[in-house]
N, C-alpha and C positions, 0 to 999 in steps of 0.2 A: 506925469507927476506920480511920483510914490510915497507914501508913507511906510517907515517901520512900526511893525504891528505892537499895540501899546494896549490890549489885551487877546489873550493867546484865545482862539478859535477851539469850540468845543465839538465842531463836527468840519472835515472836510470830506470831498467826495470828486468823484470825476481828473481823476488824474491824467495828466497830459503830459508825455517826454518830450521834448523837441530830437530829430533823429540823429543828431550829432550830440545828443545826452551831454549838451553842455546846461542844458534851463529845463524846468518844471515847471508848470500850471495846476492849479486845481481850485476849484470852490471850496470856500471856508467860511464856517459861518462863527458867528460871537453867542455869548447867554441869550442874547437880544435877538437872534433867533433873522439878522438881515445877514445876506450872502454877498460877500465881496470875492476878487480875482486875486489868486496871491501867485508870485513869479519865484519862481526859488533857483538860486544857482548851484549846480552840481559840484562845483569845482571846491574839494575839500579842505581844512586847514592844514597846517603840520602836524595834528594830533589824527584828522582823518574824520571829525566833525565837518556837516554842510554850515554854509552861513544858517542863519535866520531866513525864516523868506519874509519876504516883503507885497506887500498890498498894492496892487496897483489900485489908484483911488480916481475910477470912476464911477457912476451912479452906480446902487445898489443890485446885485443881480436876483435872476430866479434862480432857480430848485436846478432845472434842464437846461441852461446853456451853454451848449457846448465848446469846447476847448482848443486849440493847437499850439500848442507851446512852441516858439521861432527862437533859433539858435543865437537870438541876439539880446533875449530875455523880453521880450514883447510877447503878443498872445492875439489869434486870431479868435475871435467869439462869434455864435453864431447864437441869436436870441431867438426862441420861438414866441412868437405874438399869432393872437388869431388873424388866418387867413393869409399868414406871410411869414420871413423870416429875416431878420438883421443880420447882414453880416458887418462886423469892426475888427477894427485894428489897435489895441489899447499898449499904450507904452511903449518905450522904443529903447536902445541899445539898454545895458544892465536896468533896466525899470525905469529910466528917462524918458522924459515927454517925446512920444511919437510925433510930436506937428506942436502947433501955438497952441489947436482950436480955437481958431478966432475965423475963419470960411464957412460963414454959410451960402449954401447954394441948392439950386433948385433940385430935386430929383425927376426923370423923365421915363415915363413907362418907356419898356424896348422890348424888342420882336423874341428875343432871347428868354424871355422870362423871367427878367431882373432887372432892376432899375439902378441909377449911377447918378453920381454928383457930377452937375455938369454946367459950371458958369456961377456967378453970384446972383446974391437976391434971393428973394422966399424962403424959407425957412426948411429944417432937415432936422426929422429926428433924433438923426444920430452925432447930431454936431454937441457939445460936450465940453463949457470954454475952459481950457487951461487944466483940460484934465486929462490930457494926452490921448483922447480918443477920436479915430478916423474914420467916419462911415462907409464902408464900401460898394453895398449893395443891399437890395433888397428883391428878393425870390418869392413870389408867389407860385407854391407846390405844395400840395398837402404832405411830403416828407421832405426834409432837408438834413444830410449829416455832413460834417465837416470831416475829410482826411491829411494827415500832414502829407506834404509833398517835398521829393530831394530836387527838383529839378530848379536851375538858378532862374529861370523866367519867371515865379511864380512862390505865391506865400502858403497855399495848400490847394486841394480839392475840396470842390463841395457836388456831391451826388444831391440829387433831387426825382422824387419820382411822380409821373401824373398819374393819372386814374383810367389812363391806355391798357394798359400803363406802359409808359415809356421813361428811363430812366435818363437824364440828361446829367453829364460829369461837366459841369467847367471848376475853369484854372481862376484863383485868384490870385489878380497879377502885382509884382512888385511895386510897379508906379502906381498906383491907387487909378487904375484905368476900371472898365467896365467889364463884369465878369465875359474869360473867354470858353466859347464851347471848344471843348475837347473831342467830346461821341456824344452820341443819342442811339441809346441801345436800348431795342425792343424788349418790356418783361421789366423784373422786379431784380435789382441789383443791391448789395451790401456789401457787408465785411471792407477789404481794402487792406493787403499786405504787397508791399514792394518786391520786387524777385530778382532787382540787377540795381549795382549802385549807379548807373544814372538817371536810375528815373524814369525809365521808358516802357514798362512792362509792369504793372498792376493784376493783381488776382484779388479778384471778386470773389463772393459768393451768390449763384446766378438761381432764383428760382425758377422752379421749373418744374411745372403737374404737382403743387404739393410737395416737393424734394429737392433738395439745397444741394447744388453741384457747383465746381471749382473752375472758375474761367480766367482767363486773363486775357487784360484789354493792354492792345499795343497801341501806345499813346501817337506813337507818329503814323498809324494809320488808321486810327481811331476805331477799329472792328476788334471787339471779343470773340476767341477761340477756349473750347475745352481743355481742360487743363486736370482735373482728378475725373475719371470716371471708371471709379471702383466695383460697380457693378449695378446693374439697371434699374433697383430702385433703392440705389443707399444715397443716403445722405451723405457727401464727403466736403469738407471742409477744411482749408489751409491754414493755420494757425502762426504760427509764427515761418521766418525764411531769414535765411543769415545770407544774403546777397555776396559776399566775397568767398564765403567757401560752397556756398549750394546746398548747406543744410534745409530741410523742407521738416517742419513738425505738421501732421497734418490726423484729423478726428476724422471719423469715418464709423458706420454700421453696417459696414458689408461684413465686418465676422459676426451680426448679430445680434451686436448691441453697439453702443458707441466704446472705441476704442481708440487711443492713440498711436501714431504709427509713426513712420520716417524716411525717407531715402536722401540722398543726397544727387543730385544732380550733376553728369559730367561738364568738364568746361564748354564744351561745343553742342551748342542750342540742339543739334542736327541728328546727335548722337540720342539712342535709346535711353530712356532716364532709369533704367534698371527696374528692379520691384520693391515697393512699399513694404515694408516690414509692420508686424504689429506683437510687439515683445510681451510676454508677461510680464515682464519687471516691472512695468505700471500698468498693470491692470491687478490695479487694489479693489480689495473685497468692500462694496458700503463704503467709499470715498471717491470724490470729484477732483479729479485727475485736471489741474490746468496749468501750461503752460507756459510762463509768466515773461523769460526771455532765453536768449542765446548767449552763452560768454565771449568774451572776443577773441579766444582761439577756436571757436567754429566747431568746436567737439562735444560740449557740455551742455546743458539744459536745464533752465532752475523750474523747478515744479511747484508748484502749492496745492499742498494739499488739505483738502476739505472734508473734515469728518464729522458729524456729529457738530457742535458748537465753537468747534475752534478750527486755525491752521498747524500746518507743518509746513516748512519748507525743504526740500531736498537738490538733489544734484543728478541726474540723469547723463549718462553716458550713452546715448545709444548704443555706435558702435561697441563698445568696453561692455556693456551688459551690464553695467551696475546701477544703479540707484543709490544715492548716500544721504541719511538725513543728517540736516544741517541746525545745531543746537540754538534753538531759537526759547525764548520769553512764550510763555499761554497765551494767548490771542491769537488774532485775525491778520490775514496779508492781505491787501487790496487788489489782486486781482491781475494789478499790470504792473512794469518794473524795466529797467535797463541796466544792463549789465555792462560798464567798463574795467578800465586795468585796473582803475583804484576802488572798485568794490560794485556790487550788486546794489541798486537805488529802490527799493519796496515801501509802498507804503504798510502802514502798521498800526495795529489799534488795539487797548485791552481794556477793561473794565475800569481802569482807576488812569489810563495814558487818552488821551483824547488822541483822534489820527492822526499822524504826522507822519514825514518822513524817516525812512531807517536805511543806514547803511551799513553793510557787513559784506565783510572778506568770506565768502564759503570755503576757504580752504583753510580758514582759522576765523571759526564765527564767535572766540568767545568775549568779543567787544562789537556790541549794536550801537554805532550812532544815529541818534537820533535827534533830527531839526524838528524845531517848531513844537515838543511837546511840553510848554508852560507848564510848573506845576509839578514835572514828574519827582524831582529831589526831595518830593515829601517825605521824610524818614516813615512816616507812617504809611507809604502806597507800596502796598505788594508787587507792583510791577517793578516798583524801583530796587528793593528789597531784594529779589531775586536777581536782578542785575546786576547787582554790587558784587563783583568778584574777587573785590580788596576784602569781603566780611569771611569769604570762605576757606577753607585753607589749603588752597592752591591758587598759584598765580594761571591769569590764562594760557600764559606760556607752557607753563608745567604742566596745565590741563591737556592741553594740545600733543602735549608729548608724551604725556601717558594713554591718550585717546585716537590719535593721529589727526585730529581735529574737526574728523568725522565718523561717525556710525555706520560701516557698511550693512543697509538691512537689506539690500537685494544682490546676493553675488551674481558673477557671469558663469551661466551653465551654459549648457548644453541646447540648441535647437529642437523641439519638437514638432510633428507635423502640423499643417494650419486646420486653423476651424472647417467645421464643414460650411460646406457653400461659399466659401472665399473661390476666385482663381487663379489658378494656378500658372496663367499663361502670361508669360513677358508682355508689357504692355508697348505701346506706339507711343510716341512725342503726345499723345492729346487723349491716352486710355491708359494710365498705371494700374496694376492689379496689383494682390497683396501677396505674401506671402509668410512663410511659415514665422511663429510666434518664437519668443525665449521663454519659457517657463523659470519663473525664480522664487524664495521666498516671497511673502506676501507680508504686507507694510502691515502692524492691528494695533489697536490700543489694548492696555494691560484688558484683565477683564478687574471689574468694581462691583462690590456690591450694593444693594437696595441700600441708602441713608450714608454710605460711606463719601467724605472727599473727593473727588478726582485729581484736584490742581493742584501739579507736582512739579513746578518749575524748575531747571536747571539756574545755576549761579552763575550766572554772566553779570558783562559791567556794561553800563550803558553814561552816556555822555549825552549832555543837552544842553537848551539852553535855560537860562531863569526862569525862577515861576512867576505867573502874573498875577498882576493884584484883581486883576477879574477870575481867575479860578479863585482866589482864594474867597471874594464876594460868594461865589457861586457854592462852593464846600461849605463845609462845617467846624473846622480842625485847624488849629497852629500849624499842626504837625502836618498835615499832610492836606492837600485842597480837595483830594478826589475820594470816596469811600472805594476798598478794595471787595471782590465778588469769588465767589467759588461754584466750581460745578458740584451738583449732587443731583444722585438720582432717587426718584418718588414712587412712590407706587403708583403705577397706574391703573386699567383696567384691565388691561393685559398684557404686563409685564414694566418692568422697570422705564420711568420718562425721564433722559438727562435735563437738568434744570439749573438755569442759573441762577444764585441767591446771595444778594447782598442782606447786609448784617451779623454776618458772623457764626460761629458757628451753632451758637446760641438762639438762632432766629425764631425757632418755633416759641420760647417765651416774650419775644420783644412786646412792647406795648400795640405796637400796630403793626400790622401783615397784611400786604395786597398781593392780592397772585396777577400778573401781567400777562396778556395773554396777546401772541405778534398777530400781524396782519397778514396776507397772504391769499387762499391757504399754501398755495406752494410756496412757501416762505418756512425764514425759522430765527430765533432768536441767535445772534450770533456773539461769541464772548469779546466782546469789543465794548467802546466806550459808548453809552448811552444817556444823554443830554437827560431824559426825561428819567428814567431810575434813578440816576444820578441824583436829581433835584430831588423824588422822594427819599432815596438813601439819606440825604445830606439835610432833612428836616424830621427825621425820626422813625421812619416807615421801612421796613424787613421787607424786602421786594423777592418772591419767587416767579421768574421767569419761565415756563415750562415748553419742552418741545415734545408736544402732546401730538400724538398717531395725525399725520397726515404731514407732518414737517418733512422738508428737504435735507438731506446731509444725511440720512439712517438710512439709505438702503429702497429703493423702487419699491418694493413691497409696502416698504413705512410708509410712503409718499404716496404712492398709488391707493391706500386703502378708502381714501376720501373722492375718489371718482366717480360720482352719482350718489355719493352719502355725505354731503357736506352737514353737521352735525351731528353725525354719527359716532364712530369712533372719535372722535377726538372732545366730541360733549361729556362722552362716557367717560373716557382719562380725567378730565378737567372735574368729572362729579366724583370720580376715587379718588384725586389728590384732596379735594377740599371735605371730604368724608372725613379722612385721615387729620386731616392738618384741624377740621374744628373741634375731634376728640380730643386732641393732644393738647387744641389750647384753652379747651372748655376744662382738661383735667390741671391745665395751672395757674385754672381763675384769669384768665385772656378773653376777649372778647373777640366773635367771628372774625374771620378775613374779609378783606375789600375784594374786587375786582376790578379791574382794568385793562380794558382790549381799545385795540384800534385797527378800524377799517374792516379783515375780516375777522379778526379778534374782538372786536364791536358786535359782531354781530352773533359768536360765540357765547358773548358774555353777557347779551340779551337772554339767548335760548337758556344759559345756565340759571339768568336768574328767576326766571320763567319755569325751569324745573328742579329746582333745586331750591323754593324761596326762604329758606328758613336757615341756610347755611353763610348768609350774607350779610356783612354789618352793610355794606351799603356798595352799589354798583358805577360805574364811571365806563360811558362809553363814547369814543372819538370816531366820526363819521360811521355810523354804523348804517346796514342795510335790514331787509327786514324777509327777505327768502331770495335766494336763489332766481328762481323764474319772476318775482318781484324785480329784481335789479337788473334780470337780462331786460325785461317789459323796458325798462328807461332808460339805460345807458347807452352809450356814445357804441359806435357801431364797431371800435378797437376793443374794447370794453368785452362787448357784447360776444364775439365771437372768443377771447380768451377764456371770460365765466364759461362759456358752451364747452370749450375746449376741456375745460377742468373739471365737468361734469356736473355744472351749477345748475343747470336747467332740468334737472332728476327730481325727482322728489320723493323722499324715503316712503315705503311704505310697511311701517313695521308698526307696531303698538303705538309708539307715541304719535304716531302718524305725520306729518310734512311738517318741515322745521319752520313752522311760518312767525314769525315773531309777533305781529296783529294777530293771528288768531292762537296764540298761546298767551298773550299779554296778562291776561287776567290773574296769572300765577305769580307777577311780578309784585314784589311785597316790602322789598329793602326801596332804601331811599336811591332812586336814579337820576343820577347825570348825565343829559349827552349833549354832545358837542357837535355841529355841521358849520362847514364853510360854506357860503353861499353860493360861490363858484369854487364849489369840485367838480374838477368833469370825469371823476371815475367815479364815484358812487353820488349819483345827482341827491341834491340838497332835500328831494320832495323826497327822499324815504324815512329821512327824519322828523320831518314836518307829518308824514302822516303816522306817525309813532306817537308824536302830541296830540293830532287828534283824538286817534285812539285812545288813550289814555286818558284823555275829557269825554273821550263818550262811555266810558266804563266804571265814570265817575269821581277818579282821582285828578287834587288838586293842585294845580303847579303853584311853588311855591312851598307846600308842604308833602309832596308825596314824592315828587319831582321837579328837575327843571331844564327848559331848553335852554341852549344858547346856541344861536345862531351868529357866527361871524362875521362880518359885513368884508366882501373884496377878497377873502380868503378861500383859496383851494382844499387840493385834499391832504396838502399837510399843513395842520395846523399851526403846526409849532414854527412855522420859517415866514415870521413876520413882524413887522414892527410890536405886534402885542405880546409876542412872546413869555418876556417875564412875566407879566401881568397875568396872560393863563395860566403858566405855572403855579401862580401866587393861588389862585382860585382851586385850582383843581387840586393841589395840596392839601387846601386847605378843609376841602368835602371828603377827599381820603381819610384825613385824621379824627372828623367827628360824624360827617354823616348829615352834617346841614346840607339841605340844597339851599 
């Protein structure tokens, strides 16, 4: 059973192609903050618009269940529950009931590792009546990831790893039979990129001592063989493979750092695969080079690039040496993407567009369609605004023809020698080496100054479908449902912090100002749609987002400087923007800024109000922790070893001495908010709980000084649950005055 969506989703995520890019998957969530499966058909109108997608309507999902989108518009889901994992089959040909559900049957442990439906009688959790969903199995593994599979036996892969650890691949079969093993291969397996279109030959990412190397398992003899081994202790990694021509994209840090490289592989298995190349042409300076698909004559490459707070998209030639950026709208690409005849499929997100799907011709991008973005035709959203190429004056045609439809920013030069410490020797069927680089221009953003604008859209047209009466509930505006956002950059402590700021450009006088601060820390606010700004933008509240020292997107050095200093640099930023911002609104009769972090922005915006108490109308923090070596002490043992990993378990020792938020508490002076799910299992519930103590035993009184709330059934994100609006409703409303 499916339903057409009858309010448009304000977040979707985890996007799924099916491998004959005829269907999409992805989790999409409502205001209301519950996660359904939505099925989306590729197959475009006469204008070159996808349909609508469509819901498949069965029970509500989580946050992490994973996806495989089936070329008949169904979706293989795989559920993590503690201790185990569900695998289903929901939907069936265009979003049609996969079965009646009306079978229920026993499930039977088996030798294998998974359990299967098998006979009638007793009861199945994953039986689901009249809502088209098939239970297939259930895996006890403490990791389980689903991959799509081409081979006609079978509806995908699911890897599973134990605590051997031993990796075990089976097949999940068409007949709704019991999963079959494929291999059981010794050691820690991932990734999962096809290399031959039938199906037969899989490349892993195989760990090993600490370092990720490229194998491939052959399915009809069930044993993985080495496949990249670029030099003995790099990291190499196969990223994308266009199966009918031999194109290989593949990352690797054997020149040094991680780079993108290529070869193409002859027809005959047998024959030397030549040498890896690794070009300048994408090795951008401070930008995260990803490769998102293959076009389907086997020669091209769509790139996303990641800089600072937004994407680009471009066009990669290997061969040809070029690089072409591809004129795209300000915002974010998602990451993954399929590339057919009738256009490039990406998803897309911007500060006033919730995520949906976007299609564009890269060899004439100045028409984005785009499915599923309710809402967008607000005459009032900037994203729409800039896509309207009827406003401008040139058609995209004529744009095209004056432009050629692309930007060359990396020509084809010249060859120069390879890095040092690459090798240089032709490799074997099962050892590729690298070889010499292209040096090209180099991709940059204009340069900006301190207080100036950044967001300089191109006039493109965009195509969608209607707004929904839920953006519009959700907005504030006839005009437009979503409030539009711009980049600007602040002063920091040491040197300019790009930031993104709804309200206009007028914001430092608005009546209410919170600075937002992400979670992370290896994180960073991205110019994309945000549910939760959103809702403050759309009830009166000037939101500055900032990507204060230790954010992702600026460059290793920016990112790196928080390894062993987690509120260090990036407290320091966060105390010069709000230095600046209380001058300026103290000189036009405005009252302090608010604050608001979540997770390790909670925990930021603890330490700032702790050092900083006098610069805050009042503070708002979501799952917050309370130090470092505090949070490795209780977390999950994933947890645990990534804070280690990121340098959490350091402890500063400069003047203000360990960022400990219990033993600076006492500095805390504005009114505090915070917020714990009872079940998060990344930052456990007891670091909130004893922040209340604290805070009673130092003699402040909940109620009037502060106040907890604890979420009963809720993780560590808050926001994706049946109470959703109802937080919102709350936490707006302590932004605005400062009541707890």
């Amino acid at each position: 059973m499916t339903t057409a969506l009858t309010a448009s989703p304000v977040r979707r995520v985890s996007y799924s192609f099916s491998l004959d890019a005829a269907y999409a998957a992805c989790l999409a969530a409502a205001a209301d903050g519950t996660w359904h499966i939505e099925s989306w058909s590729l197959r475009p109108d006469a204008s070159g618009a996808l349909p609508a997608p469509r819901r498949l309507a069965a029970r509500p999902e989580r946050l992490h269940t994973q996806l495989v989108a089936l070329s008949d518009g169904s979706v293989v889901a795989c559920r993590h529950e503690p201790g185990r994992h569900e695998i289903v089959v929901i939907g069936g040909p265009d979003g049609s009931d996969g079965g009646d559900g009306n079978d229920r049957t026993d499930r039977t442990d088996r030798t294998d590792g998974s359990d299967r439906t098998d006979g009638p009688g007793g009861s199945d959790p994953g039986d689901s009546r009249g809502t088209g969903e098939r239970h297939v199995a259930t895996v006890r593994s403490p990791g389980l990831r689903l991959l799509p599979y081409l081979g006609a036996d079978g509806l995908a892969l699911a890897l599973g790893t134990d605590t051997t650890p031993t990796t075990t691949v089976w097949r999940v079969p068409v007949d709704g039979g019991a999963l079959e093993v494929v291999a059981e291969l010794p050691g820690l397996f991932g990734g999962g990129v096809w290399l031959d279109p039938a199906g037969r030959r899989l490349a892993l990412d195989a760990v090993r001592d600490g370092r990720v190397k490229s194998a491939v398992l052959d399915l009809d003899t069930a044993e993985a063989t080495p496949l990249l081994e670029m030099a003995e202790h790099s990291n190499d990694r196969l990223q994308l493979c266009d199966p009918a021509s031999g194109l290989l994209i593949i990352s690797s840090d054997a020149p040094g750092h991680d780079r993108l490289g290529w070869i193409r592989l002859p027809p005959d298995p047998a024959e030397p695969p030549g040498r890896v190349r690794f070009p300048e042409t994408v090795h951008l300076p401070n930008t995260t080079v990803r490769p998102v698909a293959i076009a389907p004559d086997g020669v091209r490459v769509a790139l996303q690039l990641d800089r600072g707070a937004t994407s680009r998209l471009a066009v990669w030639g290997p061969e040809a040496g070029t690089l072409l950026d591809v004129m795209m709208p300000e915002g974010c690409l998602g990451g993954v993407a399929r590339w057919t005849r009738k256009g490039l499929h990406i998803p897309f997100s911007a500060p006033d567009l919730p995520g949906s799907l976007a299609t564009v011709l890269p060899e004439r991008p100045g028409r984005w369609n785009v499915a599923g973005a309710g809402g967008v035709r607000g005459r009032g959203s900037r994203t729409a605004r800039a896509m309207q190429a009827a406003q401008g004056p040139r058609s995209p045609e004529e744009e095209q023809d004056a432009h050629p439809g692309q930007a060359v920013i990396s020509p084809r030069t010249d060859e120069t020698a390879a890095p040092d410490g690459v090798p240089e020797a032709a490799p074997t069927a099962q050892s590729v080496a690298a070889v010499a680089p292209v040096s090209a221009q180099r991709w940059t953003r204009p340069p900006t100054s301190v207080g100036e604008t950044i967001w300089k859209p191109p006039q493109l047209e965009i195509a969608s479908d209607e707004s929904a009466p839920e953006a519009r509930k959700f907005g504030s505006s006839d005009e437009s449902p979503w409030h539009s956002a711009h980049l600007e950059l602040l002063v920091g402590d040491d040197g300019p912090i790009e930031s993104i700021v709804y309200g206009g450009l007028d914001w430092r006088a608005a009546e209410h100002v919170v600075i937002a601060l992400h979670g992370g820390p290896a994180a960073a606010w991205r110019f994309e749609f945000s549910p939760v700004l959103q809702h403050f933008a759309a009830h009166g509240i000037a939101v500055v987002a900032p990507n204060q020292r230790g954010s992702i997107g600026y460059g290793e050095s920016y990112a790196s400087c928080l390894h062993g200093a987690w509120g260090g640099p990036d407290l320091d930023d966060v105390t010069a923007i709000v230095r600046t911002l209380a001058s300026e609104r103290a000189a036009a009769g405005r009252a302090l800024p608010a604050l608001f972090g979540t997770s390790y922005g909670a925990y930021l915006a603890l330490l700032a109000a702790c050092t900083t108490p006098a610069a805050w109308s009042c503070v708002l923090a979501i799952a917050p922790f309370m130090s470092g070596p505090r949070l490795i002490a209780e977390a999950s043992l994933p947890v645990r070893a990534l804070m280690t990993r990121l340098g959490g378990d350091v402890e500063l020792g400069d003047a203000l001495g360990p960022r400990d938020v219990l033993r600076l508490s006492e500095g805390i002076r504005a009114p505090l908010l915070f917020v714990h799910g009872d079940r998060d299992d990344v930052i456990p519930v007891g670091q909130s709980r004893a922040l209340r103590h604290r805070l009673l035993q130092i003699g402040r009184a909940e109620g009037r000084d502060f106040r907890y709330l604890e979420l009963p059934g809720q993780g560590h994100e808050v926001f994706a649950g049946d109470g959703a609006p109802e937080l919102y409703t709350r936490l707006t409303e302590f932004l605005r005055t400062g009541r707890v």
